[in-house]
N, C-alpha and C positions, 0 to 999 in steps of 0.2 A: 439859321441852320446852313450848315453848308452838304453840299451832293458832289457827285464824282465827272470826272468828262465834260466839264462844260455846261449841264443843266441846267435849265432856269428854277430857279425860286423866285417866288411875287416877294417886290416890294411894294408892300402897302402895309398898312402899320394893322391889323391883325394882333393881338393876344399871343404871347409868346406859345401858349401852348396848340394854337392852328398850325400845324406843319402839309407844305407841301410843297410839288418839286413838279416841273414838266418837263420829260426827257427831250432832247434831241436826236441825231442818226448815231450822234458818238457814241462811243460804250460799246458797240453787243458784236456778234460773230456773223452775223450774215453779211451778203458778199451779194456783188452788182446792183442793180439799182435797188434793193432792199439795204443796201448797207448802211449803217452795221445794228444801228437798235431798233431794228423794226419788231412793235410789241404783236400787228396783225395778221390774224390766219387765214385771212380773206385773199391777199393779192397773190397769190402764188411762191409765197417764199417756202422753204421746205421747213417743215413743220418742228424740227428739232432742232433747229434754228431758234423758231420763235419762243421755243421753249424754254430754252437756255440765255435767249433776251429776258424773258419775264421771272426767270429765277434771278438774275443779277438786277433786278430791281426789285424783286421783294426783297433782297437783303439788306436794301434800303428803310421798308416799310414795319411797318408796327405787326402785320398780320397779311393775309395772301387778301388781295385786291377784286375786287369784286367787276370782272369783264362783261359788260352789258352785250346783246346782240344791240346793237342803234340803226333806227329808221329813219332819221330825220324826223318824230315825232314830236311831240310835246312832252309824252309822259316822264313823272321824275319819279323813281322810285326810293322810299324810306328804307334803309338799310341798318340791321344791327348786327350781333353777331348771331345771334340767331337764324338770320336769314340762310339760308343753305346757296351752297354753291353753285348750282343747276343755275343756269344761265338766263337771264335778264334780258328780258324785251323793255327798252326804256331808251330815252337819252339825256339821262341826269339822274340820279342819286345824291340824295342827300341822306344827312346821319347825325345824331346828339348823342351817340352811341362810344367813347372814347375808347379810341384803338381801330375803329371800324374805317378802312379805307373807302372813300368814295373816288371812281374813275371814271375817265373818258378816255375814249381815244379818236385822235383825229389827225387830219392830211388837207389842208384848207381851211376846214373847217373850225370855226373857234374854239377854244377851251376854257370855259367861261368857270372862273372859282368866285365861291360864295361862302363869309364868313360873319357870323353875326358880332358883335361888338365885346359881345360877351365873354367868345370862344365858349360855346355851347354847342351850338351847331354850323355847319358845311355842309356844300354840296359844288360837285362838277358837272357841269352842262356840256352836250356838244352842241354847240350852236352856228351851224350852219342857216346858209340862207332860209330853206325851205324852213327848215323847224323854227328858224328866228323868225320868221313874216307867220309863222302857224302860231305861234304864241309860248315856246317853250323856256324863253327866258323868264318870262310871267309867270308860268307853272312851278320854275323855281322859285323862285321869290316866294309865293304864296306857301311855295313848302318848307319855307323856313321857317314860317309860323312865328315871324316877327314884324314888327314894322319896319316900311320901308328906310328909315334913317337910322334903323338899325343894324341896315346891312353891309358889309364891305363888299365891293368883287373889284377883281382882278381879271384884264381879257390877255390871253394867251395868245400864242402866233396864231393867224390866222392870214388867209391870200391878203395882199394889201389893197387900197384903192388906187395904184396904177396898174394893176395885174390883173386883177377881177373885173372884166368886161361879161355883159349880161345885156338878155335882149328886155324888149320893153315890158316882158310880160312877169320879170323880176321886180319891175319899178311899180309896176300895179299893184301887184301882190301886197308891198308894203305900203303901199297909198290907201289900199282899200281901207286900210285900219289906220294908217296915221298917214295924212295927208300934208306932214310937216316933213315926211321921210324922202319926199323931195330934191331936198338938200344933201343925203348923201350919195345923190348919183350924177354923175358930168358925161352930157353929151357926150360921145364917142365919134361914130361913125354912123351913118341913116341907122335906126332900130336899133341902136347897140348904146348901152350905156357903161360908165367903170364905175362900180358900185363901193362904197366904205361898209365895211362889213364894222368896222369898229365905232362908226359915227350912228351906225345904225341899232346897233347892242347901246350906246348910249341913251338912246331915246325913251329905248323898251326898258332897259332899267330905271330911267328916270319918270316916267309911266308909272313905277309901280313905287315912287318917290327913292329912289337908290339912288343917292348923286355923288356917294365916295365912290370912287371910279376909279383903279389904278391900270397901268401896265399899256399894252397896244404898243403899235409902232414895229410892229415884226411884220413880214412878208416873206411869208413860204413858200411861193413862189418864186421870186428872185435870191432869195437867202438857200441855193442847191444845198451846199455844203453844209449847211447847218439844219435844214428840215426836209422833210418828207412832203411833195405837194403831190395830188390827186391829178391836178388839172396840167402838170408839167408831165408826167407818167401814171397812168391810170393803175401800172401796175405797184405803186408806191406803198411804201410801207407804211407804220402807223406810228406818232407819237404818243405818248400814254400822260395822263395829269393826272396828278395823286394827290387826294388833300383828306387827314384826320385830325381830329382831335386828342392829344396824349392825354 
C-alpha cells in the first residue's frame, strides 16, 4: 500500500489484506512544535487543528479510527463496529472485525502492530516503558487468540537506545519479571541507565513465543524532523498507527 507525506507502512510480510500506516509530523496544518500532523488533544495544540489532522487521515482509512484515552496500562480492548464511539480507556485494541481500524497514539512511546498469519485479526499497542515492564504486550498477544508463531508484529518509532536514559528503578521494574532484561540497558552515568525499548519488546514478545519480529531502528528523539518526542518537548504532538483488516 502506499500513504501520502512520507508515512510509514510495516514491512513485514503480513497478508495482503492487513493494511496499515504510521503517520509522521508531515501532512497536517498545525504550526510550532505541534507541526504539522499532530493527531493529539492533550498537549495544547488548538483543537481545530487536531481536527482537521485526523480528517486527512481518515481519508486514508476504511472507517473513522477508534482514539483510546491511554494510561500506560495493560488493557487491550476488542473492537468491532459495533463498538460505539464514546471513548476508550485501553492501550491497545485489537479486532477480526474487517474495516474496523485499530489505533494508537504515541510520542516515544512504541507502536507495536500485531497481525496474525492469517490476516484475520490486528491489533496496535502503545507500548511504552511502564505498560511494556506492566505486561501489556502480553495482554496483546493473548488477545489475539492465536498461538504465539502465529503472530507477526511490527515495532514502530519509538525513543531509541542512545536517547532513552532511565534511572535504576526502570531496570528493576523489568528484572522483576525477566531477569534476562538486563541486557537491554547500558550503564550510563551513577543510577542512570540507556534503555532499548525495542530489545526489550523483543523479549516480551518472544515470551509469549512471537519471534517474527519486523521494523525498529527509528528514534524519536533524535529523528526532530521526522517525529514527535515527548521527552525532547513535553508539549509534543502525537503520531497515530492505524492498522485493519479489508
Amino acid at each position: 500500500m502506499s500513504v501520502p507525506h512520507g508515512w510509514l507502512v510495516p514491512d513485514w510480510p503480513a497478508p495482503a489484506r492487513v493494511r496499515a500506516f504510521v503517520t509522521t509530523r508531515a501532512g497536517g496544518v498545525s504550526e510550532g512544535e505541534h507541526a504539522s500532523m499532530n493527531l493529539g488533544l492533550s498537549s495544547g495544540d488548538r483543537a481545530e487543528h487536531v481536527e482537521r489532522n485526523r480528517a486527512i487521515v481518515r481519508a486514508e482509512l476504511p472507517a473513522d479510527p477508534r482514539y483510546a484515552r491511554q494510561v500506560h496500562g495493560i488493557d487491550v480492548a476488542e473492537i468491532d463496529a459495533s463498538v460505539p464511539m464514546a471513548v476508550i480507556t485501553a492501550d491497545g485494541a485489537v479486532t477480526g472485525s474487517p474495516g474496523t481500524v485499530a489505533t494508537v497514539l504515541t510520542a516515544d512511546c512504541m507502536p507495536l502492530l500485531l497481525a496474525d498469519r492469517a490476516g484475520t485479526r490486528v491489533a496496535a499497542v502503545h507500548a511504552g516503558w511502564r505498560g511494556m515492564a506492566a505486561g501489556v504486550i502480553e495482554s496483546a498477544v493473548d488477545a489475539m487468540r492465536v498461538d504465539g508463531p502465529e503472530v507477526l508484529a511490527w515495532m514502530g518509532p519509538t525513543i531509541g537506545p542512545d536517547a532513552f536514559e532511565v534511572g535504576a528503578e526502570v531496570r528493576e521494574a523489568f528484572m522483576a519479571r525477566d531477569t534476562g532484561a538486563a541486557e537491554a540497558f547500558r550503564a550510563h552515568t551513577p543510577g542512570k541507565f540507556m534503555a532499548d525499548l525495542y530489545r526489550l519488546a523483543r523479549r516480551r514478545l518472544a515470551a509469549r513465543g512471537v519471534h517474527a519480529v519486523y521494523g525498529g531502528g527509528f528514534c524519536t528523539f533524535n529523528e526532530r524532523e521526522r517525529f514527535f518526542s515527548y521527552r525532547r518537548a513535553q508539549k509534543s504532538g502525537r503520531m497515530g498507527a492505524f492498522i485493519w483488516v479489508e
